[in-house]
C-alpha positions as CSV (number, residue, x, y, z in Angstrom):
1,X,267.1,-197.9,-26.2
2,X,263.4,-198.9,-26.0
3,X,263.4,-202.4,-27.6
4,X,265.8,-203.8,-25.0
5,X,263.4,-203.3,-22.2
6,X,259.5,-203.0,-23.8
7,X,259.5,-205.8,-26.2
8,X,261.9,-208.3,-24.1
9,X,260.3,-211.0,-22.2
10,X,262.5,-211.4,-19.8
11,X,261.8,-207.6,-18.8
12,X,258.0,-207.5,-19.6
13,X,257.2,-207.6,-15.7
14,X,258.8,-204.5,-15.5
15,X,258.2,-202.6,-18.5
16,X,254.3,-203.7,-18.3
17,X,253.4,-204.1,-14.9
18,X,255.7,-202.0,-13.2
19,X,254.4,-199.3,-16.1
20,X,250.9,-199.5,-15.1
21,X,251.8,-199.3,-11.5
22,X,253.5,-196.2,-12.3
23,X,250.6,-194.6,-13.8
24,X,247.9,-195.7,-11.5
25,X,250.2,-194.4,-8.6
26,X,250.7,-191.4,-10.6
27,X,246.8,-190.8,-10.9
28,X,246.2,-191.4,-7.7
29,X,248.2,-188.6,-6.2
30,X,246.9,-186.4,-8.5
31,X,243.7,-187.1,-7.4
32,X,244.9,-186.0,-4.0
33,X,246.1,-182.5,-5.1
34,X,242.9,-182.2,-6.7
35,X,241.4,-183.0,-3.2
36,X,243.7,-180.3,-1.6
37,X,243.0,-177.6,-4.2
38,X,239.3,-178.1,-2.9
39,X,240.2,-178.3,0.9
40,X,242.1,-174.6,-0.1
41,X,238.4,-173.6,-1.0
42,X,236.7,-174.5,2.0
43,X,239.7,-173.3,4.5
44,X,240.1,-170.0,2.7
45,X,236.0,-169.3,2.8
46,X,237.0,-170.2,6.7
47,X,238.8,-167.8,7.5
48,X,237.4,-165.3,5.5
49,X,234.4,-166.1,7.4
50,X,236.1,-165.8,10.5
51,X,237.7,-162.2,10.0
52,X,234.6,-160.7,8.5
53,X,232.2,-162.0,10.8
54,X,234.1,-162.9,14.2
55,X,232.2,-165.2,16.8
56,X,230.6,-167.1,13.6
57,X,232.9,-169.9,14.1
58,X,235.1,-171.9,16.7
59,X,238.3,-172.9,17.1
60,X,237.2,-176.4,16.9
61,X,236.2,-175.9,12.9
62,X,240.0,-174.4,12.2
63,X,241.5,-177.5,14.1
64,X,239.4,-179.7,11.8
65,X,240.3,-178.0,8.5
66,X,243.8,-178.1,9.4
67,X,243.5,-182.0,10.3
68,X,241.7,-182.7,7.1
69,X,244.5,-181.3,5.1
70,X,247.6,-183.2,7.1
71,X,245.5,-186.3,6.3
72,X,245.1,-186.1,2.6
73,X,249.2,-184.0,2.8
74,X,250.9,-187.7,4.8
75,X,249.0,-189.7,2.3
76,X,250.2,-187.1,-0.6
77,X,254.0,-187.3,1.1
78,X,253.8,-191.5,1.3
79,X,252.2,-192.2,-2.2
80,X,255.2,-189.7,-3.6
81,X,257.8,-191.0,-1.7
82,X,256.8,-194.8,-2.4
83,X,256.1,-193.9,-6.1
84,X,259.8,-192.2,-6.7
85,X,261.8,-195.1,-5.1
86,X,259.8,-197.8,-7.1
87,X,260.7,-195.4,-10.7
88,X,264.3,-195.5,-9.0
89,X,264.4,-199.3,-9.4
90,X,262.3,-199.0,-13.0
91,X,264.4,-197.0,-14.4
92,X,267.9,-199.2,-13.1
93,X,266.5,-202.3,-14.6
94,X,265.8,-200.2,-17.8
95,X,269.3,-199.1,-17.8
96,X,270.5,-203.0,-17.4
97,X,268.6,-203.9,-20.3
98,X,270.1,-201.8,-22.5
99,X,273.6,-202.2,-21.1
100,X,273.1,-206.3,-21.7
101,X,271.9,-205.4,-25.2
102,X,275.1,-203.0,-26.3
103,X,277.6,-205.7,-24.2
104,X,275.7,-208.9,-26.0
105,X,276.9,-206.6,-29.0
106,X,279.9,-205.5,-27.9
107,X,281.9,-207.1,-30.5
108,X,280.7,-205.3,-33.3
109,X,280.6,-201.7,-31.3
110,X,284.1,-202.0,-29.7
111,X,285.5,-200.2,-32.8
112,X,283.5,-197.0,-32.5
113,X,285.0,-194.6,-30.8
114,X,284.5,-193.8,-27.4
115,X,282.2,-196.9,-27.2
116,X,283.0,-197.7,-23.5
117,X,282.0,-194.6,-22.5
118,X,278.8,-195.1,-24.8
119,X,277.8,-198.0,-23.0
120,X,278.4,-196.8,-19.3
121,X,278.0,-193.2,-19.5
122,X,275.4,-192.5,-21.9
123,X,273.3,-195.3,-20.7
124,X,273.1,-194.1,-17.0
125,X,271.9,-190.4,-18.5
126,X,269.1,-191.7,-20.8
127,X,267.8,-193.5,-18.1
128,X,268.5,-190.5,-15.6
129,X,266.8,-188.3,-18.1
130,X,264.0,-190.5,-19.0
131,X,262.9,-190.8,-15.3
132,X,262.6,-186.8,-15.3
133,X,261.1,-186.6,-18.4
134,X,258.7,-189.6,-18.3
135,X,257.4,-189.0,-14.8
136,X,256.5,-185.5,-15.7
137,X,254.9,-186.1,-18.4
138,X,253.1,-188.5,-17.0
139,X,251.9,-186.3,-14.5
140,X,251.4,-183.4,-16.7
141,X,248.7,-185.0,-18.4
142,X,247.3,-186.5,-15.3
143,X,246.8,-183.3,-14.0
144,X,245.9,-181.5,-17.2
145,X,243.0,-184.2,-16.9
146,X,241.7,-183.7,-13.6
147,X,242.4,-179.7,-13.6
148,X,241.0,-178.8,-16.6
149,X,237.2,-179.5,-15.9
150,X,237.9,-177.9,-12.4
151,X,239.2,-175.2,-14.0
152,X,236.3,-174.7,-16.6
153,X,233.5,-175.0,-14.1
154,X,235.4,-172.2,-12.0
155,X,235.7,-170.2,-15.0
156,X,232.2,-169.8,-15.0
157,X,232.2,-167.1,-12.2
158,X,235.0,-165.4,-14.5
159,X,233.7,-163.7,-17.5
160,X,235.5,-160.9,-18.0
161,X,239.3,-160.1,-18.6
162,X,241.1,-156.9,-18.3
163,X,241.5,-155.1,-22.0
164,X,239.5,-157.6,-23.8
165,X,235.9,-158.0,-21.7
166,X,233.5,-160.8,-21.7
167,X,235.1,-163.8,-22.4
168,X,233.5,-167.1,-21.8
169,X,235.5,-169.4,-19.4
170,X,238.0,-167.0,-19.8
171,X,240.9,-168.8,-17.2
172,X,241.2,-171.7,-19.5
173,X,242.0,-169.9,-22.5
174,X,244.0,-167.7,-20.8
175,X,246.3,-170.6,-19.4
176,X,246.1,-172.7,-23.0
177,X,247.4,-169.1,-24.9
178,X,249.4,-168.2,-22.2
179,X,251.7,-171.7,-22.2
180,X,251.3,-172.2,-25.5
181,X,253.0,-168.9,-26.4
182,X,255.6,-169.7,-23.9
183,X,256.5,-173.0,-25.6
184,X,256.9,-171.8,-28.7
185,X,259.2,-168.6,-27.7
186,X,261.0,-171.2,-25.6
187,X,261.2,-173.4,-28.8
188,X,262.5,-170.7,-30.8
189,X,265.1,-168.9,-28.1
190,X,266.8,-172.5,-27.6
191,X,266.9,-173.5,-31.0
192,X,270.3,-173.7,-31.2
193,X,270.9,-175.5,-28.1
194,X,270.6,-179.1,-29.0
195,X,273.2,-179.2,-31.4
196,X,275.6,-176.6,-29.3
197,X,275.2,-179.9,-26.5
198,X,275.8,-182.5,-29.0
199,X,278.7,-180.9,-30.4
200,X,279.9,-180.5,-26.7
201,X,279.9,-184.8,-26.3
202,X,281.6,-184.7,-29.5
203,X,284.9,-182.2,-28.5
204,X,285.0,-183.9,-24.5
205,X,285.0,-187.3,-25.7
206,X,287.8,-186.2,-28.5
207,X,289.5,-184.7,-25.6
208,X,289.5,-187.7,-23.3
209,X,290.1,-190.3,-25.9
210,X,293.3,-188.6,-25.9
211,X,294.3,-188.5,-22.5
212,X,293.2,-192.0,-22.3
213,X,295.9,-193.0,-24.6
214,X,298.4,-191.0,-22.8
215,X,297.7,-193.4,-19.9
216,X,299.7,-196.2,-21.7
217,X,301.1,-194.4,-24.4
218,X,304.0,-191.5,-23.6
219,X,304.0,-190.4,-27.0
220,X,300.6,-189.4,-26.9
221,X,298.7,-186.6,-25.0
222,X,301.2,-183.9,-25.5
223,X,301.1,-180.3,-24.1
224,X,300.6,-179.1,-28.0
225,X,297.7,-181.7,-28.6
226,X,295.9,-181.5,-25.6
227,X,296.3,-177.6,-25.9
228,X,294.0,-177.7,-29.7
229,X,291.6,-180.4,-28.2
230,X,290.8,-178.5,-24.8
231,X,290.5,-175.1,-26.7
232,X,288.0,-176.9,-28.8
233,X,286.1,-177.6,-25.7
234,X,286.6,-174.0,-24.1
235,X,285.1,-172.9,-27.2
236,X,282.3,-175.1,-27.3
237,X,281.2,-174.1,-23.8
238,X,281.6,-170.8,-24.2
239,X,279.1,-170.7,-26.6
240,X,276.9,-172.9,-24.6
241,X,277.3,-170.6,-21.9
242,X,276.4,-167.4,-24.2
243,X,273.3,-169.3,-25.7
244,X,271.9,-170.4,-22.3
245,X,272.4,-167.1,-20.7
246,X,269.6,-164.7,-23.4
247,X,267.7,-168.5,-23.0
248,X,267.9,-168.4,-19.5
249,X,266.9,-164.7,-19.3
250,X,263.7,-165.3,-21.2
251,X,262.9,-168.6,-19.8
252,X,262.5,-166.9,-16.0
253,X,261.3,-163.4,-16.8
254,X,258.3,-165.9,-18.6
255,X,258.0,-167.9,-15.8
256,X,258.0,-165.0,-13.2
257,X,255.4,-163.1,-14.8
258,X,253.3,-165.8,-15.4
259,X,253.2,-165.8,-11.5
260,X,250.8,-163.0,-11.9
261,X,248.6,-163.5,-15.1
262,X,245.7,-165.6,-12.9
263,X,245.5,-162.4,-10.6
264,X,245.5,-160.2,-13.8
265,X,242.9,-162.2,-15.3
266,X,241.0,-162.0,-12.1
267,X,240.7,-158.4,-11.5
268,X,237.6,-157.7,-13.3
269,X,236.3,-160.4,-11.1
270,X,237.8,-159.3,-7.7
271,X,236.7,-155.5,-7.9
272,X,233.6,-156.6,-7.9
273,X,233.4,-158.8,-5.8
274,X,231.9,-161.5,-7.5
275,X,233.8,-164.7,-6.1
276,X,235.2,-165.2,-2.4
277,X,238.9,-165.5,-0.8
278,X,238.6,-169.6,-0.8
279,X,237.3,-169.9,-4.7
280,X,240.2,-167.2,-5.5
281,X,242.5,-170.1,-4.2
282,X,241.1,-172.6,-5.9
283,X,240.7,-170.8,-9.0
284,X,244.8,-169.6,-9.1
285,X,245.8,-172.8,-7.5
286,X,243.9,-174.7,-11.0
287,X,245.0,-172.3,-13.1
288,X,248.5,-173.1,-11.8
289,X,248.3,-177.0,-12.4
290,X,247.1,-176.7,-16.1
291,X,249.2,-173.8,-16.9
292,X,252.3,-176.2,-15.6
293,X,250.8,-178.7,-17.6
294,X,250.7,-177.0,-20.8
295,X,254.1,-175.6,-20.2
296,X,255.9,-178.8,-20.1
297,X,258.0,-178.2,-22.6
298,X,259.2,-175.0,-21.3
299,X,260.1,-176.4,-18.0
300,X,261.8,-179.4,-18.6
301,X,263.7,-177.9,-22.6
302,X,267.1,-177.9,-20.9
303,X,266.5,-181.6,-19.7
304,X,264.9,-182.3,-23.0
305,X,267.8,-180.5,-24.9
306,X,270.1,-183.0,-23.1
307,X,268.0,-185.9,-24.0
308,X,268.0,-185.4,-27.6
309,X,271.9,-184.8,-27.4
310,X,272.3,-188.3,-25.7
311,X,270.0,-190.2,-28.0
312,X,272.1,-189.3,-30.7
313,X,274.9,-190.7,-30.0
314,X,273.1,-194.1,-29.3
315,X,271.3,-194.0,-32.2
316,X,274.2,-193.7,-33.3
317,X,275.6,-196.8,-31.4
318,X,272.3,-198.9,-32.3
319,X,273.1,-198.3,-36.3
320,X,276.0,-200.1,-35.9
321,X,274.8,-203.1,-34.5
322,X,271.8,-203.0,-37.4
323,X,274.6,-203.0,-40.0
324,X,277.3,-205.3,-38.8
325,X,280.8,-204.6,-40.1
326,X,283.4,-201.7,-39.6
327,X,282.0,-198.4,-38.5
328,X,279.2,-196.3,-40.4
329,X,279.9,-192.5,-41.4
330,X,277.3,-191.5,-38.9
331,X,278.4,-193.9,-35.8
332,X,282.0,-192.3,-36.6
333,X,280.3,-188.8,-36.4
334,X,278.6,-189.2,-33.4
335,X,281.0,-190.7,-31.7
336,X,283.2,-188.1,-32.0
């Protein structure tokens, strides 16, 4: 899965180059949503100015503000949209070298079961899920990076929390406990969800190896068979469906109350005054970007739960090829 394409020269352009492209390009842009977050400042203070005090300003300095933000927003739009299309082609060429490995190899994996599917199906996913994945991680820590000292130096103007008082730079401890308590009840809730999913390959690929051989073979695929091997996968997804639905619960009452913890944390501050409308945006809109950062895992755990799923079964695969011969126990298992 990773050899294939980050230790082959024939891919090293790629893997290297087009790696480091990815995360300067990926700095970058977040260095232009840590330019808007301070344009958010400076318009907000604007127009605070301008209802509180009217005549104080013109027209002319609200047309600017608004042009200073659609120039850094169409460079923001053309970095993202450049930078996407070129992890598009990244992750393709990723996919192809891991294809030309398992088919260079194909002699030795054509036994295991449900090998074709192996090598066309669960090939395009990893690399579908690793472009998720790896971008937004990639950009998690970006941004963790450049929010976190923004973030730190606003929290001097917040000293006190609701329940607790004085706290010093109380939003960034707020947003570490906060989205580290979320990842571990997310951890915790979905624990069962990555084998539930890999047990779910297991029963569709037993279900279609059969129909497959019902293609050529009239003897096979029979109303009795097919009936056992598609109950099997009606059960499986039943459970799936059961486990994701208390995950799912917790996952968006979390994520919906977390919408209001930065205000909560602020109204100490707010009552008296002690900060303005445009540092309130900047300070919620930081809090935001580190608290998505730390949450990562609780964001993306479905994707990651389906990852872990599909690098089983090549793992799987790859074993085979490292010991030659008939097919292992564990190929056999996860190929089921």
């Amino acid at each position: 899965m990773f050899r294939s394409f980050f230790f082959s020269r024939r891919w090293l352009p790629w893997s290297l180059l087009g790696t480091l492209l990815i995360l300067f390009a990926t700095w970058y842009r977040v260095n232009l949503d840590v330019q808007i977050n301070e344009w958010f400042g400076t318009f907000y203070d604007l127009v605070q100015k301008m209802l509180g005090k009217p005549g104080s300003t013109t027209l002319a300095d609200f047309w600017d503000q608004l042009m200073t933000f659609g120039r850094i927003a169409m460079l923001y739009v053309t970095i993202a949209v450049v930078l996407d299309f070129f992890i598009k082609h990244y992750i393709f060429r990723w996919r192809t070298a891991m294809n030309d490995y398992y088919i260079a190899n194909w002699a030795r994996l054509r036994s295991i079961e449900g090998a074709a599917q192996r090598v066309q199906e669960d090939t395009m996913r990893f690399a579908r899920l690793m472009e998720g994945l790896g971008v937004d991680f990639m950009r998690s820590v970006m941004t963790l990076i450049a929010f976190l000292p923004i973030l730190w130096t606003l929290s001097e103007k917040v000293t006190e929390l609701p329940w607790i008082g004085t706290v010093p730079r109380s939003l960034v401890w707020v947003a570490i406990g906060f989205a580290l308590a979320g990842t571990v009840l997310m951890a915790v809730v979905g624990v069962r969800l990555p084998g539930l999913e890999f047990q779910n390959q297991r029963v569709e690929a037993a279900y279609r190896k059969e129909l497959v051989y019902g293609e050529d073979d009239a003897s096979r695929a029979g109303r009795p068979v097919t009936d056992v091997l598609f109950a099997d996968v009606r059960r499986n997804y039943f459970r799936l469906f059961f486990n994701y639905l208390y995950f799912d619960v917790v996952k968006w009452s979390y994520l919906q109350f977390g919408v209001l913890v930065p205000y909560i944390a602020l109204g100490p501050t707010l009552v008296t005054g002690l900060i303005t409308l445009g540092v309130m945006q900047q300070i919620v809109r930081a809090f935001g970007r580190v608290e998505q950062s730390f949450q990562y895992l609780v964001l993306s755990w479905t994707t990651v739960v389906e990852l872990i799923s599909v690098y089983k079964r090549l793992r799987a695969f790859e074993q085979q090829i490292r010991q030659g011969g008939g097919p292992s126990p564990l190929a056999a298992q996860g190929a089921a």
